[in-house]
Steps between C-alpha positions, in 0.01 A plus 500: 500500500269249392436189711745177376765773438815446684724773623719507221363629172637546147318694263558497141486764226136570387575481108279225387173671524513544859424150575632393835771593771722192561422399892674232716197351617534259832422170464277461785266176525244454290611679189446350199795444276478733166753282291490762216797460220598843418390554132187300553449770860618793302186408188227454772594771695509709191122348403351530864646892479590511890566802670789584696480327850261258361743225395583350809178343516643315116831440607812576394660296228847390650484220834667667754492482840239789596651655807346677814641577832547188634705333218837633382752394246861530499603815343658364204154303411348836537702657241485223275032557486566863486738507201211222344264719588628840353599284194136402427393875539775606283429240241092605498602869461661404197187249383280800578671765281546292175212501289460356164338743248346365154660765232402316181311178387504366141494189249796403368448342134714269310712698267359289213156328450452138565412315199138391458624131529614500829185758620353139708730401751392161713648460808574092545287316821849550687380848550170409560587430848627896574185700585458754268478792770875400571786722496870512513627797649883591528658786592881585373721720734748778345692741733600863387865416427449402163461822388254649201179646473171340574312649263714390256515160643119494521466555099785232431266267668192550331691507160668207595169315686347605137740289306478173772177479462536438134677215537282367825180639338252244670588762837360839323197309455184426715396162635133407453426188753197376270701422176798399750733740277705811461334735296849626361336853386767715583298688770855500695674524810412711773778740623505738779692767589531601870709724763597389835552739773767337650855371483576118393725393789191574717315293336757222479636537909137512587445113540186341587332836528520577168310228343223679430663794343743251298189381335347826384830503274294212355234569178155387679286342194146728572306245213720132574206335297542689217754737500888517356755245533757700599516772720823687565547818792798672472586681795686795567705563850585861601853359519515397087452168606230284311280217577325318228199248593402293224168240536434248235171294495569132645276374194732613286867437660625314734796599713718364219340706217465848727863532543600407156250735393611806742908402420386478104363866557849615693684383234310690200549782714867488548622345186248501263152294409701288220689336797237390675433137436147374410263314683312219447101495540442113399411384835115469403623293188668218731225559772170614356221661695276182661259450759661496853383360847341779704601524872348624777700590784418487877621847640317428841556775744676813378824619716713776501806430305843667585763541262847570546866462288775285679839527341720238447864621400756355304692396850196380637419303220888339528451387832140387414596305245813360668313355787237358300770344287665314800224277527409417185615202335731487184643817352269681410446861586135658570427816285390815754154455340500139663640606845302800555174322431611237702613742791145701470347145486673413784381780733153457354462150650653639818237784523158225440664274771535822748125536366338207508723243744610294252651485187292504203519389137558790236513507152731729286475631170803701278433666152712283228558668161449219218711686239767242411372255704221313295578200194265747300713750272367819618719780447676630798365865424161414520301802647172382738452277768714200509555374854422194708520513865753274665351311858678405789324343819566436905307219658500546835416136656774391308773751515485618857844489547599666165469835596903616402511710227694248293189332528311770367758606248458120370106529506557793251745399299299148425205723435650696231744165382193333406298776275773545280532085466125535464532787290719335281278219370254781403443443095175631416236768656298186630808428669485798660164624557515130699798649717357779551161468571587187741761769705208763489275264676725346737603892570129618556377165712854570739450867488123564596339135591670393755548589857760310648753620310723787366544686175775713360576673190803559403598721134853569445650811222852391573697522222254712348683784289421750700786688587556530140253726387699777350315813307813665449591634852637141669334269694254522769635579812163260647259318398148393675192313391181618663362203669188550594441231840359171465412214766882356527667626198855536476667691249854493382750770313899498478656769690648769300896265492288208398633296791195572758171437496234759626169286597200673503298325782065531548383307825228548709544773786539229741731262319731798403531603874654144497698453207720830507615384843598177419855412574589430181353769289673729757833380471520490125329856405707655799230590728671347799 
């Protein structure tokens, strides 16, 4: 037995390319803590390729109490890490035997050619501000129960994608950064055909340790300078079920733009192209292509970031919003984006005070889609980048005894109050570029400039139609964006009723040790 090892011993099935036996190590003194999240411990044990009975010296990804013979736990608390413990090895057995296997990879051309006139497409300065190496990637979930063949299913899509990109023809195009345009040359989508060795619930009851396989579901863009706009995977379960990960060049879309696209190409695939109503690509007529501030950001010292899905559900969110509601003055009623980013905010400030002794000032921003929202008439359809970050703030010297989250809920809700008053006003592009450019610079000088304070990003898809992406076989039974992690970024999605909120959370290793055992965030995504 090696030394550290206590006298009781659990070894787990050697599946995943015999990496490691799970050990109870003792905790004697001196040993360093190994605070390893699972999927972020499962990825570098994976990359270090440790042998059996070498992971000890690593740890082990779940904080237990490490036993020997001269601590014991009740036997009940004993079951409780061995059925944990068995449940992780089951859950890797299953990672380790689904594999996703490449079968085909094509372009996907519109089904007619785009007119000559429309071959140079400018993107307007609002896009300007997306690098264009960005990606959206999404990944639609659809279990075996809806019947039908795959194959089948698999040319009704590219028929379908065929005809979409007709009417969004800027996206089967290329975008050269020089000219800042889409060539729209018809070079096409990219679509990919693959086979996964595996069943969908696995995937789906797997949890955090899935990540990484959820995202090779994902098209990965091998050229992001220059390649397509869209990418699309379509994935085949051994079950029947499907996945289908779509990824649409930031430049091009927003979030706004990539799920009317995506829903535009559902619906030419279950009813027909003719229903499928047309977009509008005037954006770069109301904001043309101008010179924009360059920033520079301060990254300073690069951490590891941990990132990890906490679910808020629709009873959760009723409670949530009730409490918030009983201290806030007047009638109204916060939305759940308001009193989750409050909550999250809440347990943020919490965590730097635990860090740093005292509270400290933070600054928040949450995406804002300007669609409807401006004095200028541009059409609700509009396909591009339109948004305008909302910004919400907490001065510590001043509010040190506003800590509720009513208080927080308020800070939000003011935020987000004032860029659509702001927004409002808005009547011409120097109007906006003004707006914009004055929140972009406030953003970076908060963000990576100063020290003594906090910054969060917050993006919300609520409301987003995704749920309602039907090819013909009903919705999907999930939904999930891949986020890649970012220096606290917070991501938001509706739960598949549309009364929750799923909040994808990136935080430093330290500060997430913090944050997921925060009373609060406990209590309301039932981890008590």
């Amino acid at each position: 037995m090696p030394e550290g090892v206590g006298e009781i011993e659990f070894q787990a099935t050697d599946t995943l390319g015999k990496l490691w036996n799970f050990r109870l190590l003792s905790c004697r003194s001196g040993e360093p803590p190994k605070p390893f999240i699972t999927g972020q411990w499962l990825s570098f044990v994976k990359g270090k390729n440790v042998k059996v009975g070498e992971v000890e010296k690593y740890g082990t990804p779940f904080f237990f109490f490490f036993l020997d013979s001269s601590f014991h736990l009740p036997p009940f608390q004993m079951a409780v890490m061995r059925k944990q413990l068995w449940k992780f090895s089951s859950d890797l057995e299953k990672s380790s035997n689904m594999n996703v296997q490449i079968l085909s990879k094509k372009l996907i051309t519109p089904s007619s050619p785009t007119p000559s006139r429309l071959r140079n497409y400018k993107v307007s300065w609002l896009s300007m501000f997306q690098s264009p190496l960005l990606y959206l990637p999404n990944i639609f979930y659809y279990p075996s129960s809806t019947g039908g063949d795959n194959i089948e299913r698999s040319k009704q899509l590219q028929k379908s994608l065929s005809e979409a990109l007709t009417i969004f023809y800027p996206f089967a195009g290329r975008y050269v950064d020089n000219n800042l345009i889409i060539d729209c040359n018809d070079e096409g989508a990219e679509y990919v055909e693959t086979q996964v060795s595996g069943f969908l619930s696995q995937l789906l009851e797997g949890g955090e340790l899935e990540t990484e396989l959820r995202n090779r579901l994902a098209p990965i863009p091998h050229r992001p300078e220059d390649g397509p706009i869209v990418l699309v995977q379509f994935n085949m379960f051994e079950c029947g079920a499907v996945a289908i990960g779509v990824c649409i060049k930031h430049r091009a879309a927003d979030a706004s733009s990539v799920f009317a696209f995506i829903n535009a190409w559902a619906t030419a695939a279950r009813l027909g192209v003719d229903e499928v109503r047309t977009p509008s690509f005037q954006l770069a007529s109301f904001f043309p292509p101008r010179d924009i501030p360059t920033f520079t950001p301060n990254f300073g010292e690069k951490k590891v970031e941990i990132q990890k899905r906490f679910v808020f559900n629709s009873a959760a969110m009723s409670k949530l919003k009730a409490v918030a509601s009983a201290n806030i003055n007047g009638s109204r009623q916060p939305t759940r984006v308001e009193v989750v980013t409050a909550l999250l905010w809440k347990a943020l400030t919490m965590v730097a005070r635990a860090k740093h002794g005292r509270l400290r000032p933070s600054f928040l921003v949450h995406s804002f889609n300007l669609r409807g929202k401006t004095a200028m008439s541009v059409p609700d359809n509009s396909c591009g980048n339109f948004t305008n970050p909302a910004i919400a703030r907490f001065t510590a010297d001043d509010d040190e005894n506003k800590v509720e989250l009513h208080h927080f809920v308020d800070r939000v809700h003011d935020g987000i109050r004032k860029r659509v008053t702001d927004s409002a006003k808005i009547s011409s592009d120097d109007d906006l570029f003004s707006s914009v450019v004055n929140t972009k610079t406030e953003m970076m000088i908060e963000a990576f400039h100063r020290s003594d304070a906090d910054f969060y990003m917050f993006n919300s898809w609520c409301r987003m139609p995704v749920y309602e992406v039907d090819f013909g076989w009903g919705n999907p039974g999930w939904f999930s964006a891949v986020v890649v992690p970012g220096h606290n970024m917070f991501h938001f999605m509706d739960t598949k009723d549309g009364d929750g909120i799923e909040a994808w959370v990136s935080l430093e290793e330290d500060d997430m040790l913090l944050f997921q055992e925060n009373p609060d965030i406990k209590a309301f995504t039932g981890q008590e």
